[in-house]
N, C-alpha and C positions, 0 to 999 in steps of 0.2 A: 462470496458475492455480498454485496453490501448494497441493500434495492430497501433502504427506509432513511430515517432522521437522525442524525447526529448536530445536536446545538452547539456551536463552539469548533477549536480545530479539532483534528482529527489525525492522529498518526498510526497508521498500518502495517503491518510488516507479515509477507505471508509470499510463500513461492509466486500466486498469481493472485492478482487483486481485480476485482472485474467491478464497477461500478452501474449496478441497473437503472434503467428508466426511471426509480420512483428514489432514486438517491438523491436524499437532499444536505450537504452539509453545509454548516453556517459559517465556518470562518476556514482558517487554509486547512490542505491535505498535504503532510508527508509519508510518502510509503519508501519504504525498501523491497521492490520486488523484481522479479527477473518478468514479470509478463504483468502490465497495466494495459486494463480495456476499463475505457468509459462510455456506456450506452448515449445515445442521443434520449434527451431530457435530463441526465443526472445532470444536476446543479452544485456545483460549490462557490462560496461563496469570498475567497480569497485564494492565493496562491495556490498552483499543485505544483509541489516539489518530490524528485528524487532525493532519499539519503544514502548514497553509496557507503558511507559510514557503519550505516544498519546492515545492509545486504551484505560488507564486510564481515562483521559481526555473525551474521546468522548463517553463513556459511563454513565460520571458521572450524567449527567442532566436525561437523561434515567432512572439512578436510583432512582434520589431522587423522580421523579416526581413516580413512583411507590408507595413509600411510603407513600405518602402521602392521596393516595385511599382510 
């Protein structure tokens, strides 16, 4: 959870990203997550984008190692 100040963008990458009431970020958010919750009053202050790119990424080793069982 992310409930404070971040000046500038912000990029996240975590299973779930949950943004608190006293979240303030100053320029965009991109996350890669499988579950985004933004409280009522977190503020950002430019774009919030998904990067499927990321969650790609952070999933990938996860996979392989399954296969391999």
């Amino acid at each position: 959870m992310l409930n404070g100040e971040v000046r500038g963008d912000a990029r996240l990458m975590a299973e779930q990203i949950e943004l608190g009431p006293a979240a303030r970020i100053g320029g965009a958010l991109s996350h890669a997550s499988r579950v985004f919750q933004r409280a009522e009053g977190a503020v950002v202050g430019g774009a919030v984008t998904q990067d499927p790119q990321a969650e790609a990424r952070s999933e990938g080793p996860r996979d392989r190692d399954a296969q391999r069982d």
